[in-house]
N, C-alpha and C positions, 0 to 999 in steps of 0.2 A: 287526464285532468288530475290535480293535484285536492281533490276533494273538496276546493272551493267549489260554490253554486256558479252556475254560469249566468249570466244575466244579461242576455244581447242587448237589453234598454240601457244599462250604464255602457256598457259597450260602444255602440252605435251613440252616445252622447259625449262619451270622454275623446271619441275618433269627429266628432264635426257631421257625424254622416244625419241623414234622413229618410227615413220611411219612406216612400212613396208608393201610393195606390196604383196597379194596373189594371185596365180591363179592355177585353173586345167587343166586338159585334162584328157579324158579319156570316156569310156560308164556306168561307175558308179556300185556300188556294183553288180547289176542283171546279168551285162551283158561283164566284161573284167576288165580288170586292170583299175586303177589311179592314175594320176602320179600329185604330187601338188607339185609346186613352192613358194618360197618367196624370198622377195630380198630386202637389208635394204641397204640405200640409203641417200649420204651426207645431210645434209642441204638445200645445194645450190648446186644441178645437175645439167652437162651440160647440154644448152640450146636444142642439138639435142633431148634432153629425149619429149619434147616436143612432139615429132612427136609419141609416144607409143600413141596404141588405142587398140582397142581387137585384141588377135592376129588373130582372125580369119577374121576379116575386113582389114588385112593388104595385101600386096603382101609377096610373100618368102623373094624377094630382100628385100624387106624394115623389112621384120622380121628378117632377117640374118644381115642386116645394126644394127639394133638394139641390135640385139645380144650384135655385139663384144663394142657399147657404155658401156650398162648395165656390162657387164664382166669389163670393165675398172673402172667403176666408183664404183660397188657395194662395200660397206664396208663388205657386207654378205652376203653368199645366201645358200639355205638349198633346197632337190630336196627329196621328196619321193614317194613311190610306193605303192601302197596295189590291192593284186587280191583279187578276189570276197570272195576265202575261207579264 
């Protein structure tokens, strides 16, 4: 680097590109199905997005709270499955 700061946010905005969230569920190729999520998401999300953490550290209530946020706001979201075979 030529001693400028790097900054991947101007980066990834003067390039068109977008963040997008991923995540799994599932016991993984050995053991049951896979189900992975993504979800591409404004700019400037509402401030409730704040409260997303893993979902598994959350309560239901606050994961079903969050739900219907993400379903409002998301520009996109993509859901898929793969079993073991």
């Amino acid at each position: 680097m030529d001693g400028r700061r790097f900054d991947a946010d101007a980066r990834r905005r003067a390039h068109g590109a977008r963040l997008i969230g991923v995540d799994e569920a599932g016991r993984g190729p050995l053991a049951g199905p896979v189900v992975v999520a993504a979800v591409a998401l404004p700019e400037e999300p509402s401030p409730a997005l704040r409260e997303a953490r893993d979902s598994k550290q959350m309560t239901p209530k606050s994961r079903e709270k969050l739900f219907g946020v993400i379903g409002s706001q998301a520009l996109g979201v993509c859901v898929a499955w793969a079993h073991p075979k």
